[in-house]
C-alpha positions in Angstrom: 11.1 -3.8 46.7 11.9 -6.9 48.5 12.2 -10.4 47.5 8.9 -11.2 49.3 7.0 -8.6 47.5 8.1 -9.8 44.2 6.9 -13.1 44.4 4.0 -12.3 46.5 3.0 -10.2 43.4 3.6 -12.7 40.6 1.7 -15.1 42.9 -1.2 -12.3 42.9 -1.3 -12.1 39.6 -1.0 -15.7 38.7 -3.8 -16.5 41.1 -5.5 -14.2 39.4 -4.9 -15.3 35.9 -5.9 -18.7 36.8 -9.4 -17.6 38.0 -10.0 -15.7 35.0 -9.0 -18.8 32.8 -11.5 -21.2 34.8 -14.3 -18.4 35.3 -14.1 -17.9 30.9 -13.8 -21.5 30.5 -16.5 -22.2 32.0 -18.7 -19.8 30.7 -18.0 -20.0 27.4 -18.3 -24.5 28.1 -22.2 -24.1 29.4 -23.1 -21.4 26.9 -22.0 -23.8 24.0 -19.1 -21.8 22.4 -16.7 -24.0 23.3 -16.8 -28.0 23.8 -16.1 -29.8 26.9 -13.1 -31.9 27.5 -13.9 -35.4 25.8 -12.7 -37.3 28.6 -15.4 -40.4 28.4 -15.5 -41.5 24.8 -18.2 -44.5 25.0 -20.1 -46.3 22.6 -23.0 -48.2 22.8 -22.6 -51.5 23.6 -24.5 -54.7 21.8 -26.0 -57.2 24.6 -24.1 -60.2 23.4 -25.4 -62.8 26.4 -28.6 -64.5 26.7 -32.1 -62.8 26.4 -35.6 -63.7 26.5 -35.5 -65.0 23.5 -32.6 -67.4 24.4 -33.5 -68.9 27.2 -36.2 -70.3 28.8 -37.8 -68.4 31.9 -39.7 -71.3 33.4 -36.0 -73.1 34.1 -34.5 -71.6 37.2 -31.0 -73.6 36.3 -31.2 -71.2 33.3 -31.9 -68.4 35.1 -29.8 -68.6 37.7 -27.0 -69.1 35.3 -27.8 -66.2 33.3 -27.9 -63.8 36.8 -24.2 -65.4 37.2 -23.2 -64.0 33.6 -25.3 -61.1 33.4 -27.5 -60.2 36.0 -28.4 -56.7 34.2 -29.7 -58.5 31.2 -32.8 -59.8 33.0 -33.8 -56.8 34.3 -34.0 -55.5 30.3 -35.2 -58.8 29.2 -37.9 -58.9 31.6 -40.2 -56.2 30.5 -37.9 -53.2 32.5 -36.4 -50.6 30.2 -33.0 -50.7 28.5 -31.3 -47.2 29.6 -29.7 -46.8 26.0 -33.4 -46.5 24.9 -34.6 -44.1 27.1 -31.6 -41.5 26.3 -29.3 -41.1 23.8 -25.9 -42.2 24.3 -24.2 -38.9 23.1 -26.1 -37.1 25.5 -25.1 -39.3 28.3 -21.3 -38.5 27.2 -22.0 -34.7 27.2 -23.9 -34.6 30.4 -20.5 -36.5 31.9 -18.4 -34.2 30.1 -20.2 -31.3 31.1 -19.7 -32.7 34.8 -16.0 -33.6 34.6 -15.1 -30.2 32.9 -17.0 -28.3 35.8 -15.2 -29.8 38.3 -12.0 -29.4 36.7 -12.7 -25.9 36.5 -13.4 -25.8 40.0 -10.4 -27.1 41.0 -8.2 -24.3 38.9 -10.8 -21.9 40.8 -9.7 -23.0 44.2 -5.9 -23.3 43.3 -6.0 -19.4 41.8 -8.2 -18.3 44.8 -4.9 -20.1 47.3 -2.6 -18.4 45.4 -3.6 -15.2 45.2 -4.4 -14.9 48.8 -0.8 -16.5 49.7 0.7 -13.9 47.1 -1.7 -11.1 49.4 -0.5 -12.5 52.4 3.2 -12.0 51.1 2.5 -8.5 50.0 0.9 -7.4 53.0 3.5 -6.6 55.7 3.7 -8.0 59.0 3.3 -5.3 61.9 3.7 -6.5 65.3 3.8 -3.8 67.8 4.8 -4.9 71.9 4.4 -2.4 74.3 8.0 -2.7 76.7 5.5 -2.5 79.8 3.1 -5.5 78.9 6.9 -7.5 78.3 8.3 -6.2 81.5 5.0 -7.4 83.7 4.6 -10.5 82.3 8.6 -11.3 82.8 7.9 -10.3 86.9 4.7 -12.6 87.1 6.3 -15.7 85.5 9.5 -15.0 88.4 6.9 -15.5 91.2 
């Protein structure tokens, strides 16, 4: 066995190892066996800035300063929803998680699916048949 066909094979198989890895992972992540990657670790954060409370609406001095500090604190302050409220902040974290692991995932999917088919593209042997005729006529057209 040739060099070639040794380390098409252990790219084959390495390929395929890396598939199976990713394919399990990801299984075993969305059927809740196994825990996502904790890559964002946030808490929730206290509005420390101005609110309604603080300041006066009627002023637009006031307001225009507190759009310069904190533009996102009027829009909870005014009567719109605080997102924090609306859904829990661990949830938030898994959902991302979730995401980020998937897509990790993905990416070992599509690096053991380009190895494997450069390991079967090592294996498989290169056949190139020329017929002497085909050679010879298109030697005596490229002379004239």
């Amino acid at each position: 066995m040739t060099t070639e066909k040794i380390v098409g094979y252990s790219l084959l198989g390495l390929g395929i190892i890396f598939m199976f890895f990713a394919t399990f992972q990801i299984v075993l992540t969305f059927t809740g066996r196994v825990s996502p990657i904790q890559i964002i670790k946030s808490t929730p954060q206290k509005n420390n800035q101005n609110t309604a409370n603080n300041f006066d609406k009627s002023n637009p001095e006031e307001l225009l300063k507190q759009a310069q500090q904190d533009p996102l604190s009027l829009l909870s302050s005014g009567g719109g929803f605080d997102i924090s409220s609306i859904i829990d902040q661990k949830a938030i974290n898994n959902m991302l998680n979730l995401t980020v692991h998937y897509f990790i995932m993905q990416f070992l999917l599509s690096l053991g699916y380009k190895l494997a088919l450069l390991g079967v593209q090592m294996i498989r042997p290169l056949k190139i048949s020329i017929d002497k005729s085909q050679i010879t006529s298109l030697l005596e057209s490229n002379k004239t």
